[in-house]
N, C-alpha and C positions, 0 to 999 in steps of 0.2 A: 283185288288183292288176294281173295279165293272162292271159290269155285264151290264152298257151300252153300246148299238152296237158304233164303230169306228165313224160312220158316226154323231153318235147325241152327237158327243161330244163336249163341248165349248171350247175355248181358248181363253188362256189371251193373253196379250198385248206383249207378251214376246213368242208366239210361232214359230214363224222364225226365233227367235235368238236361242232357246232352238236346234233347227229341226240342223242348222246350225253350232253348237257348238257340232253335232252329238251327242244327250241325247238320251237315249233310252225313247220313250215316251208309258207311260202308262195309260189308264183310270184311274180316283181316282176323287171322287167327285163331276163327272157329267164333268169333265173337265180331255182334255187330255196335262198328267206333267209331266214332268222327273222326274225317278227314279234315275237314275243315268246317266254321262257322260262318255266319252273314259275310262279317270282315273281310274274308279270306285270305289265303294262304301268305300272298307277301305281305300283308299289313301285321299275322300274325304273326308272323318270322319277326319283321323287325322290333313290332311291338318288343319280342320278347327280349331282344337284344338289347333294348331300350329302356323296358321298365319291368313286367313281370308277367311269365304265362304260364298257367296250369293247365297238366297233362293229366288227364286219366290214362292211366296205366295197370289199369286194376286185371287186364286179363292176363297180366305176368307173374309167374309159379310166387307163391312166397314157402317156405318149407322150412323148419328146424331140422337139426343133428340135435340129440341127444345123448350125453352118457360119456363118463370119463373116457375111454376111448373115441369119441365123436373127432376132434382135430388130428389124429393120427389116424385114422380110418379114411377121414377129406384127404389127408396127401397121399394115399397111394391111386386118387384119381383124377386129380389135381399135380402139373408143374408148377408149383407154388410153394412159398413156406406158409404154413396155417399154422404150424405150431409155435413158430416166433411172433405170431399176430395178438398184439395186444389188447386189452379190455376194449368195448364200443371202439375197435380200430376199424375198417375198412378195407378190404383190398380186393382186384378184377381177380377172376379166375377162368381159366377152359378146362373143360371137362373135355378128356381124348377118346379118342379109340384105342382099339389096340395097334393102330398105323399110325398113332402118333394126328391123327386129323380129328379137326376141332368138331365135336357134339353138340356144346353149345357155350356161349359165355355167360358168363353170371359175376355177382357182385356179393361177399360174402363178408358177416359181421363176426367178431368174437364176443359173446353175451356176456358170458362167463358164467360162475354157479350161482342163481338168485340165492341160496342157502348162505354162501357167503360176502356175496355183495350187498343184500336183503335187499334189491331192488327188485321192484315189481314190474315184469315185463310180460309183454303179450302170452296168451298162452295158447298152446296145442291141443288138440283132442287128445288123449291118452300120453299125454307127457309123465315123462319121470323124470328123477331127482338127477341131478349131475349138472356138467359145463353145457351147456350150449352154444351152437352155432346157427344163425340165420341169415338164409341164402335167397339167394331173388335170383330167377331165371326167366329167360325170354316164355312170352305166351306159347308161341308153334311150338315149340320143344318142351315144356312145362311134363304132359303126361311122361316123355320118351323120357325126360332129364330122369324124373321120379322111378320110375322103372329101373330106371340104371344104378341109379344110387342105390335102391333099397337091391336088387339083384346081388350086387359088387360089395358092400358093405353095411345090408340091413341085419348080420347078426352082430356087429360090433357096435353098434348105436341105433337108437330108434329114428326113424326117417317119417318125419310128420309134417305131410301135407296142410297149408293153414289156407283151404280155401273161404274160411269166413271172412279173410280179412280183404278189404281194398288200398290200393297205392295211388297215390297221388304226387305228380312231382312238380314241384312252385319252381320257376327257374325265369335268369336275370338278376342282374344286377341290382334291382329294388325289390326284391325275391325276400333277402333278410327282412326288411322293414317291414313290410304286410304281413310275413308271417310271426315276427316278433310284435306285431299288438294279438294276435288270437293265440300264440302259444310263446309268453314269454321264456326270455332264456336260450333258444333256439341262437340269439346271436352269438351266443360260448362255441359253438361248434365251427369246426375247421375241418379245411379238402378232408373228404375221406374219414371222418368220425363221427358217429352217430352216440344215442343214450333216446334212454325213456323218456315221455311227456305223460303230464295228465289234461285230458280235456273235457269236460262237460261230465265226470264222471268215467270216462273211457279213457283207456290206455291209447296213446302212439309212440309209436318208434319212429324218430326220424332220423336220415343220416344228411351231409352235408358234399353230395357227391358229384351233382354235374353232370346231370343225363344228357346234357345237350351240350354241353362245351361252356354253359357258362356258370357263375356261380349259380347254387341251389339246391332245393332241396329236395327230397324222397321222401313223402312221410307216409308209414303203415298205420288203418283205422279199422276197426272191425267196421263192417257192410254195414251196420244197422246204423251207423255215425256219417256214414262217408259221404251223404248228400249235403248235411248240416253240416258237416265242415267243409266242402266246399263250398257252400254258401257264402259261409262265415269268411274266405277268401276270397272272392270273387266278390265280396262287399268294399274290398278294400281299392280305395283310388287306382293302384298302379296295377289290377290283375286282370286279366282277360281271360276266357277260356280259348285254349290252338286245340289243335286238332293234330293229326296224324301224319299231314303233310309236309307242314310246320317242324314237327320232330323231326323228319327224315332231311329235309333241308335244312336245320340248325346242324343237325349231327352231320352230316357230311362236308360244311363247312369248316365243323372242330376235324377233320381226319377221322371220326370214330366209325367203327366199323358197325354193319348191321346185318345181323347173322341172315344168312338166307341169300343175301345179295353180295358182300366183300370174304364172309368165313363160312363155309361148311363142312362137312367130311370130305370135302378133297384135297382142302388146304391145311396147310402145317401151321404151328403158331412162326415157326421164321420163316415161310412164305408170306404169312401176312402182315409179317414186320413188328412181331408181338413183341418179340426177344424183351422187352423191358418190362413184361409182366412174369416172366421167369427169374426168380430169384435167387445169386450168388449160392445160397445155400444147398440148389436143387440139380443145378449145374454141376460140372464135370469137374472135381476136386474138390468141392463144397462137401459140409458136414453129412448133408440125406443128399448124398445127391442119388438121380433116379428116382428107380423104385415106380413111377407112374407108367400109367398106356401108351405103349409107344415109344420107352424115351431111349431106347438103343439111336430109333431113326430121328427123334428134336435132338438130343447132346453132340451127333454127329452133324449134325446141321448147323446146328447153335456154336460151334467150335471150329466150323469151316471144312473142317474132314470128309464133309458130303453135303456140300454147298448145295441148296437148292437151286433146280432150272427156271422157277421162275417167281416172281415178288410183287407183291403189293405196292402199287405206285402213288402219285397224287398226279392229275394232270391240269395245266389250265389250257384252256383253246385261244389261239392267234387270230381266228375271228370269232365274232359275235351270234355264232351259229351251236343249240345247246346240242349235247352231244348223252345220249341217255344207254344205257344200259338195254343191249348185250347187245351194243353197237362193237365191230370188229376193230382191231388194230394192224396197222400194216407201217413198215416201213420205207425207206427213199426208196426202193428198189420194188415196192409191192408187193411183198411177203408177210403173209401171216405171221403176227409178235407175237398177238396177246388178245384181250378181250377186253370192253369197260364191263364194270361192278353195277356203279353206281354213278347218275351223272345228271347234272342240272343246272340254270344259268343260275349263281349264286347271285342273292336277295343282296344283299351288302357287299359284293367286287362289282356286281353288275357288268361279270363276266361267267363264259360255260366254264364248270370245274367238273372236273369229274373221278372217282379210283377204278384202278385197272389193275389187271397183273398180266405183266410182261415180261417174257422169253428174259434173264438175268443178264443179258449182255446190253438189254433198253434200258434200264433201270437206274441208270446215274442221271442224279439233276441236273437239266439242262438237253439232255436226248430229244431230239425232234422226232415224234412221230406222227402217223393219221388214221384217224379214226371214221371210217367210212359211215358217211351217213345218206340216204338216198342215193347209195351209188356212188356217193363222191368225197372225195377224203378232206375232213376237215383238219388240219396243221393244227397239235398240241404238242406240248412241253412238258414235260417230265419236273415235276412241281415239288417240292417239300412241303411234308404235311405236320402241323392243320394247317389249311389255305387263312384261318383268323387265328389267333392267339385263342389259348382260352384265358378265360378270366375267373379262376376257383381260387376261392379265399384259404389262403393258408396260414392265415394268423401274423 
């Protein structure tokens, strides 16, 4: 997963539990993670599907905005509305370039001002008084995200790195009930809203977001908590600990992208079929519209005026032969389309799925194309994504 030696790699707060719990551990990130556990990968897939599994996710950026300008300062780097985003709301964000191509995705909350909410929420090294925002970014991009933002908009808000804390995310369907006996309350929350907790003394923040397509939860713990609370999890009937493989095969089931493999700087958010994380407001005749990296070349995309050449697909394969990434795509005629992303026999179709992006004339559901694998083309289908439903509680 990378090519850092053994010796320089980090670890969370969570690695003598992980070591312990016998996970097999792998580089990924800069940081050494489980991939998987005893169980392995498809028992922990479906477990999770089925009842409830906890990801350590702690090598992912957590960060504040600080300061009455902090939410106007986020949308000029962000295609999003941040400033219609409401108290403990939730919404996905991409950070662009200035080509309009995606830096990283992240997941950002509206705190609001503790002075007048008088809630007690996590705190920063060198915080000041004002609104806040807290933003969760991918681990690989954490340092570059941080750089960027304080670069771009560190004199209009404070940009505070919260590496003391660790993340943890309970997810499945029996996900509410294990976590509602160690932090009650936790069931009031719906898709996409988070608020404060107290536990053992310590502060969490959890939100109610769905890292993996199914219900579940996010919850931020300072490091010196994050073993005891897992514990305190994984004491309950329905939890297990997954691993890392597990994640990447839940998420590519739900359609979600994973940065590195489906979005990077070369892709747009309407190549990657984001267009539903760009909101009315940001768009072309909307109140802010613009104003972000890039968005001559997204609004002209996003509006069809310069339709992009090629798009993020879902594919499923016509035989039982799995088809993995950065296996090629080719056409009836044997012409280079496209490439796969991302690609695996899915644990619950008990069929190869896989995302691509392909030349925009492949691109309609139901296009046959092939995907060469040793040589030889395996026959998929141009699929609607997510290949499962997800299942996030919306109240």
């Amino acid at each position: 997963m990378s090519a850092t030696p053994p010796s320089d790699l980090l670890k969370t707060p969570l690695y003598d539990l992980h070591v312990a719990l016998g996970a097999r551990m792998v580089p990924f990130a800069g940081y050494s993670m489980p991939v998987q556990y005893p169980t392995g990968l498809m028992a922990e897939h479906k477990h999770t599907r089925a009842s409830a599994g906890l990801f350590d996710v702690s090598h992912m950026g957590q960060l504040k905005l600080v300061g009455a300008d902090a939410a106007a300062a986020l949308e000029t780097l962000l295609p999003v509305d941040v400033l219609g985003l409401g108290l403990h709301k939730q919404r996905y964000g991409l950070l662009l370039t200035d080509e309009g191509t995606i830096i990283d995705d992240l997941m950002f909350v509206n705190w609001g001002d503790p002075a007048t909410t008088g809630e007690t929420l996590p705190r920063a090294e060198g915080e000041g008084p004002g609104p806040q925002l807290f933003l969760i970014v991918n681990g690989a991009c954490k340092a570059g995200d941080i750089a960027h933002i304080h670069a771009r908009i560190g004199q209009r808000c404070q940009v505070l790195p919260m590496p003391e804390r660790a993340l943890l995310a309970l997810q499945g369907p029996q996900a509410v009930d294990a976590l509602a006996r160690v932090v009650p309350g936790v069931e009031a929350l719906v898709f996409m809203t988070g608020a404060p907790f107290a536990w053992n003394g310590g502060s969490l923040y959890i939100t109610r977001s769905g890292y993996t397509g199914e219900d579940g939860f996010e919850i931020s713990v300072h490091a010196s908590q994050a073993e005891a609370f897992a514990r305190a999890l994984l004491a309950q009937p329905e939890v297990l600990p997954i691993g890392l493989g597990a994640r990447n095969s839940l998420r590519l089931e739900a359609g979600l992208c994973l940065y590195g493999n489906d979005i990077d700087t070369t892709t747009t958010p309407v190549e990657a079929g984001l267009n539903w994380a760009i909101q009315k407001v940001r768009r072309t005749g909307g109140e802010r519209a613009g104003g972000f990296p890039g968005a001559e070349r997204v609004l002209a995309q996003l509006s069809g005026e310069s339709a992009p050449t090629r798009r993020r697909v879902g594919l499923i394969a016509k035989e039982r032969i799995p088809v993995r990434e950065p296996a090629a795509l080719e056409n009836l005629d044997g012409q280079a389309i496209g490439q796969v992303t991302s690609g695996l026999l899915s644990p619950m179709l008990d069929q190869p799925i896989a995302m691509a992006y392909v030349g925009a004339d492949y691109a309609a559901i139901g296009t046959e194309v092939f995907a060469m694998v040793r040589g030889k083309g395996v026959p998929m289908v141009v699929s609607a994504m997510p290949f499962l439903p997800p299942r996030y509680h919306r109240g």
